[in-house]
C-alpha positions as CSV (number, residue, x, y, z in Angstrom):
1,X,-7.9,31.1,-10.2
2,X,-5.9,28.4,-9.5
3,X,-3.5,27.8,-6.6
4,X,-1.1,24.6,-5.4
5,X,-3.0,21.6,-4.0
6,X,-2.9,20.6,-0.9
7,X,-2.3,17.2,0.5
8,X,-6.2,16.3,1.3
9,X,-7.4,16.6,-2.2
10,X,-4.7,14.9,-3.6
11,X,-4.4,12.3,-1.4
12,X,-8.4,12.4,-2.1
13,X,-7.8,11.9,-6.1
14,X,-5.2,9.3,-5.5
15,X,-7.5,7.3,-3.8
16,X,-10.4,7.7,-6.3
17,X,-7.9,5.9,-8.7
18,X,-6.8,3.6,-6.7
19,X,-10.2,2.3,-6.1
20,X,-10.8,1.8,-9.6
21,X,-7.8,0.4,-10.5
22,X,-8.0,-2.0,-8.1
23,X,-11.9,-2.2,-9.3
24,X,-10.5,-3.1,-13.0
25,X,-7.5,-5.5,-11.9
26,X,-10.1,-7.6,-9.3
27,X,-11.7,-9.8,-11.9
28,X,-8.9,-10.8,-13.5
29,X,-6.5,-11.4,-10.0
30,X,-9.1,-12.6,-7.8
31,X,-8.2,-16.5,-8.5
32,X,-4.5,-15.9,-8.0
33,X,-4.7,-13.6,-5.2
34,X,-7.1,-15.5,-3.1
35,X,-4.6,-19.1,-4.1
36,X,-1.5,-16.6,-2.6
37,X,-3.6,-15.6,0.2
38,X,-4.7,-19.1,1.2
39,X,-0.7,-20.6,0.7
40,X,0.7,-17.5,2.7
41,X,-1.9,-18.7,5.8
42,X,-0.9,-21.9,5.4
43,X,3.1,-20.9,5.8
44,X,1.8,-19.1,8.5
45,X,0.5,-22.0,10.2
46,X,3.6,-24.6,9.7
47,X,6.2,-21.4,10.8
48,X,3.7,-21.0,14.0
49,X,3.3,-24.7,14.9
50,X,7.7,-25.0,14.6
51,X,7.8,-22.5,16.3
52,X,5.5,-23.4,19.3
53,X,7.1,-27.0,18.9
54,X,10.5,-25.7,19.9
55,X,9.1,-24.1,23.1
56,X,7.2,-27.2,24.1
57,X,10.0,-28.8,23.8
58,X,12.1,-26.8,26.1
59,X,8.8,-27.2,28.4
60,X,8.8,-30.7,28.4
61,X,12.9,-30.3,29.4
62,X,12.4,-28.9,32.1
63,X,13.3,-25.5,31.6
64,X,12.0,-21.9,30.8
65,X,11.8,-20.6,26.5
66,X,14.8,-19.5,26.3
67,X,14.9,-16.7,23.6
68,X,18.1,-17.0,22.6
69,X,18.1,-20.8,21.9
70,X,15.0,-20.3,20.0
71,X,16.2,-17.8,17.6
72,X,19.1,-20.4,16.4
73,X,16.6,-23.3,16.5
74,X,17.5,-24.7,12.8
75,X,13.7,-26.0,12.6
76,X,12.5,-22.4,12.9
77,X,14.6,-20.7,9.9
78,X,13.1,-22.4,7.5
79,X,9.7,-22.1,8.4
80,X,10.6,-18.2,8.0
81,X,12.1,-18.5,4.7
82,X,9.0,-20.2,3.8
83,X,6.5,-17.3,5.0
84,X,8.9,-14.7,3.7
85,X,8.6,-16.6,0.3
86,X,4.8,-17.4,0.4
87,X,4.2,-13.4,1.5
88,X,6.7,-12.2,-1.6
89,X,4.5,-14.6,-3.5
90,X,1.2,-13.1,-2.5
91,X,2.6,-9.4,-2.6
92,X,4.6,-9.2,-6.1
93,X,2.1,-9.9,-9.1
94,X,-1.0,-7.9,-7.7
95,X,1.6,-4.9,-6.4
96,X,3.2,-5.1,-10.5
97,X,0.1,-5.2,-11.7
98,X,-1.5,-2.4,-9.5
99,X,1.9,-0.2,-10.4
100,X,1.4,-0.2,-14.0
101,X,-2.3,0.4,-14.6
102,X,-1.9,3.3,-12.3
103,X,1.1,4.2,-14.4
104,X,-0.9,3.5,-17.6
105,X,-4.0,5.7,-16.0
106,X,-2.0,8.5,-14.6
107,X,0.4,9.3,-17.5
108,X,-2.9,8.9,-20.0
109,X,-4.7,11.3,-17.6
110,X,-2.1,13.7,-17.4
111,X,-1.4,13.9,-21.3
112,X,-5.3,14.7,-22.2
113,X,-7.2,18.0,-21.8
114,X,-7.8,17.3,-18.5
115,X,-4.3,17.1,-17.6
116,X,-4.8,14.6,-14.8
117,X,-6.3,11.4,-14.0
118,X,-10.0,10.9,-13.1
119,X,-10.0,11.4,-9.5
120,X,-7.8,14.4,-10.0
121,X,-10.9,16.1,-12.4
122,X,-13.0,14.9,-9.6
123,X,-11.7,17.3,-7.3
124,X,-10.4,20.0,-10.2
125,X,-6.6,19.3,-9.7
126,X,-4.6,19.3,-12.8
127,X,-0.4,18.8,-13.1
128,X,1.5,21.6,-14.9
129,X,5.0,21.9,-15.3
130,X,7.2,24.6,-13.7
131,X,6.1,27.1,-16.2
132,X,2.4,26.1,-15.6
133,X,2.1,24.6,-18.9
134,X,0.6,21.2,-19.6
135,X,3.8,18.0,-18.9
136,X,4.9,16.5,-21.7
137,X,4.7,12.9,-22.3
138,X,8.0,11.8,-21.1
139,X,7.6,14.3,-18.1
140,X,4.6,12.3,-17.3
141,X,6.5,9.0,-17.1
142,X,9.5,10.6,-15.2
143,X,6.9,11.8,-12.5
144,X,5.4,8.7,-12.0
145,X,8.8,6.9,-11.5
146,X,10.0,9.5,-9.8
147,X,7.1,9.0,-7.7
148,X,8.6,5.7,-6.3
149,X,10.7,8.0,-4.4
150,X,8.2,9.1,-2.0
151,X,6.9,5.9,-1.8
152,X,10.4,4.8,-0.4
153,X,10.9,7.5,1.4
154,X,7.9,5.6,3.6
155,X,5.8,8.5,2.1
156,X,7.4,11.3,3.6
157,X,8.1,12.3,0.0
158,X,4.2,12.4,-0.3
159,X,3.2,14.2,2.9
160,X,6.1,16.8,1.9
161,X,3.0,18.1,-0.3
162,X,1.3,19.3,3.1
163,X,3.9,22.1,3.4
164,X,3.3,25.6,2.9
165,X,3.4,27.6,0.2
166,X,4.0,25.7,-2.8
167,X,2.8,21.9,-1.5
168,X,5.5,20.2,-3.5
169,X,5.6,16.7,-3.3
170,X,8.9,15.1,-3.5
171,X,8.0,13.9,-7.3
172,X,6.8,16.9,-7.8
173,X,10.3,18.4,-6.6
174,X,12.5,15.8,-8.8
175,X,10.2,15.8,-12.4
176,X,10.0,19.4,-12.2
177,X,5.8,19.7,-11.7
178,X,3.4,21.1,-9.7
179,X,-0.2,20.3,-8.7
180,X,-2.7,22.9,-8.9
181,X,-6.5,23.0,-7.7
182,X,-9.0,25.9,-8.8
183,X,-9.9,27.8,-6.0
184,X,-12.9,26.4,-4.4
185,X,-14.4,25.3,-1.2
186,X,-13.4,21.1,-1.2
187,X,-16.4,19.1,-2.1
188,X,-18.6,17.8,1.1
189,X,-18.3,13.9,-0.2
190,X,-14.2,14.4,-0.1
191,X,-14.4,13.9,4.3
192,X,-17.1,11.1,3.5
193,X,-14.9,9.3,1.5
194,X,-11.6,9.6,3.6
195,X,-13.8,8.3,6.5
196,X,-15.1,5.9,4.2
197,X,-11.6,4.4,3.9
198,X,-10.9,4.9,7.7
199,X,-13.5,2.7,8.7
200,X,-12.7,0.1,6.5
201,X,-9.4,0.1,7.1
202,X,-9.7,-0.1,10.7
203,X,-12.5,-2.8,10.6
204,X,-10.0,-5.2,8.1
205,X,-6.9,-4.3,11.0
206,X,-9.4,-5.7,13.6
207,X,-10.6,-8.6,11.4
208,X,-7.2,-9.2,10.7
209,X,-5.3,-9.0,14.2
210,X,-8.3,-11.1,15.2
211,X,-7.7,-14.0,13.0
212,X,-4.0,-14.1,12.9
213,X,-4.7,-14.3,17.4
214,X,-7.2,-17.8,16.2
215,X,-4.5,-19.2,14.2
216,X,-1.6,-18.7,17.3
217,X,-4.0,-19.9,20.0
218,X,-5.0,-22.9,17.3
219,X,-1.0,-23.2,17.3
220,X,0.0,-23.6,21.0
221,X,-2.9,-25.6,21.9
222,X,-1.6,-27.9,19.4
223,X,1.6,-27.6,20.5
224,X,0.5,-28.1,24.4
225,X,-1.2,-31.4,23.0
């Protein structure tokens, strides 16, 4: 018997893919990423050190940061533009790349005997149309770009799958398919992993927020002289 997927298990077989796409695509991004990565810090930096430069200099005036003045500061707005640039930079070719071997990968998933990608035979989902039959290829690629809706929608459209009784995600809803799961008990690695990606999420936010506060402290005691 099958019955609609929840959210857990497909969130669960997203992520499966995820990791090996991202797996695939390292190798061959690495060099460019870590290039972006080291120019975006750098931006970083130079908008930091204008920006604690402007309120050392209303210090050494005589007078309190004033926020106001600061925001129209035509030393700052450039050092924004730059970051903003430098972060598109870093963000666009590994996001098109990521977005089109997961397209590749999902749509070739979906059209074989499986009817769904690996992680979704990992944890026995498969995608049917309304009439439960196996998606044709060109229903396929509408679901994946109709997928970019929920992504938009700040992934609302993606934790409309959590509600009761037929877990429609908001692709789901616009390419006219449904995700269903054979009825059994979720597999005990499923929690392991989700934690799995918990804690390292939460230890790169730490390592993260921790370096960004180096690089502002490295920045005003520069700018304090």
């Amino acid at each position: 018997m099958s019955a609609p997927a929840r959210l857990l298990p497909r969130y669960a077989a997203w992520s499966i893919d995820a990791a090996l796409i991202a797996a695939v695509l390292a190798p061959f991004l690495w060099d460019r990423v870590a290039r972006d990565l080291h120019a975006l810090e750098q931006s970083f930096v130079a908008m930091l050190d204008t920006f604690y430069g402007a309120v050392a200099r209303q210090l050494d005036a005589g007078g309190a940061p004033d926020v106001f003045a600061l925001a129209s500061d035509p030393s700052i707005r450039p050092a924004i533009a730059a970051l903003e640039m430098a972060l598109l930079r870093a963000m666009c070719v590994p996001t098109i790349a990521f977005a089109l071997a997961m397209l590749v990968w999902r749509v070739a998933g979906e059209q074989s005997r499986w009817q769904g990608s690996a992680g979704k035979r990992a944890l026995r989902l498969r995608v049917v149309d309304r009439d439960g039959a196996a998606p044709g290829l060109l229903r396929s690629i509408g679901r994946e770009f109709a997928g970019l809706l929920s992504w938009l929608t700040l992934n609302i459209g993606h934790v409309m799958a959590a509600v009761p009784p037929a877990h429609l995600a908001l692709h789901d809803r616009v390419s006219g398919t449904r995700v269903i799961r054979e009825e059994a008990p979720l597999p005990a690695w499923v929690r392991g992993w989700i934690l799995l990606q918990a804690g390292v999420a939460s230890a790169l936010t730490i390592a993260l927020t921790g370096h960004l506060a180096s690089l502002a402290q490295a920045a005003v005691e520069r700018a304090l002289g």
